[in-house]
C-alpha positions as CSV (number, residue, x, y, z in Angstrom):
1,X,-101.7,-55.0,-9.9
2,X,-100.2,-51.8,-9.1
3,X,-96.1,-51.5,-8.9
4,X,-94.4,-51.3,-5.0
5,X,-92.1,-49.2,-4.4
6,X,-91.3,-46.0,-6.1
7,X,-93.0,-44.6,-9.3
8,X,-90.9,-44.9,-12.4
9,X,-90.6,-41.5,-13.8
10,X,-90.8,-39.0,-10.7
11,X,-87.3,-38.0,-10.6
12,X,-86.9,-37.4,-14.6
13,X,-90.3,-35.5,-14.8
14,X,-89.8,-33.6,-11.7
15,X,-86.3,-32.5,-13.5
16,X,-87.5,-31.8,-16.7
17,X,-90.0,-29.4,-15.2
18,X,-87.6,-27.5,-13.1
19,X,-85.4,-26.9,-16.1
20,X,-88.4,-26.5,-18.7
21,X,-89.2,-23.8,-15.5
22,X,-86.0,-22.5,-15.6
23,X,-85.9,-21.7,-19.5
24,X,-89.4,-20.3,-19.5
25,X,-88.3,-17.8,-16.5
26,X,-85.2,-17.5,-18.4
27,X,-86.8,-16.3,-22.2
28,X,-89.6,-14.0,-20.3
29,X,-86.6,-12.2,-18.0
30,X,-84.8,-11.5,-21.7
31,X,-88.3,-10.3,-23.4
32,X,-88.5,-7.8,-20.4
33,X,-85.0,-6.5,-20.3
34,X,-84.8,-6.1,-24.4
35,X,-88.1,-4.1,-24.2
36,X,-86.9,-2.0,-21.4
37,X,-84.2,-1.4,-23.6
38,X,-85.9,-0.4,-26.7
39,X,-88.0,1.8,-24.3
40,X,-85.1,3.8,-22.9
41,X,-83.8,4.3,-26.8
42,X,-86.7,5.6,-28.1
43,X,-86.5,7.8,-24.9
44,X,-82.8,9.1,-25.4
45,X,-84.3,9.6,-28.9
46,X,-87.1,11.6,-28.4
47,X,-85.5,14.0,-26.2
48,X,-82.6,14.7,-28.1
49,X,-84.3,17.2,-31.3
50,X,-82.8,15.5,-34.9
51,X,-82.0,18.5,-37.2
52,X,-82.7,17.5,-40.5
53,X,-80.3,19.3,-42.9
């Protein structure tokens, strides 16, 4: 027979996934802002002419 009243693990699962959510958001936020980074150096460093002496 089935259980009344509320399922066991709702609240816990429904938590983890909100912050397993949050970290994913988190990481892919970091990726885009350390390539936009790596972008605008390579930028600054192509305009600027390196003399080689």
């Amino acid at each position: 027979m089935a259980k009344k009243g509320r399922a066991k693990n709702t609240v816990n699962k429904a938590k983890h996934s909100k912050l397993m959510a949050q970290k994913k958001n988190k990481l892919t936020t970091k990726k885009i802002v350390h390539q936009e980074r790596l972008k605008a150096i390579i930028k600054k460093s192509q305009e600027t002419p390196t003399t080689d002496s």
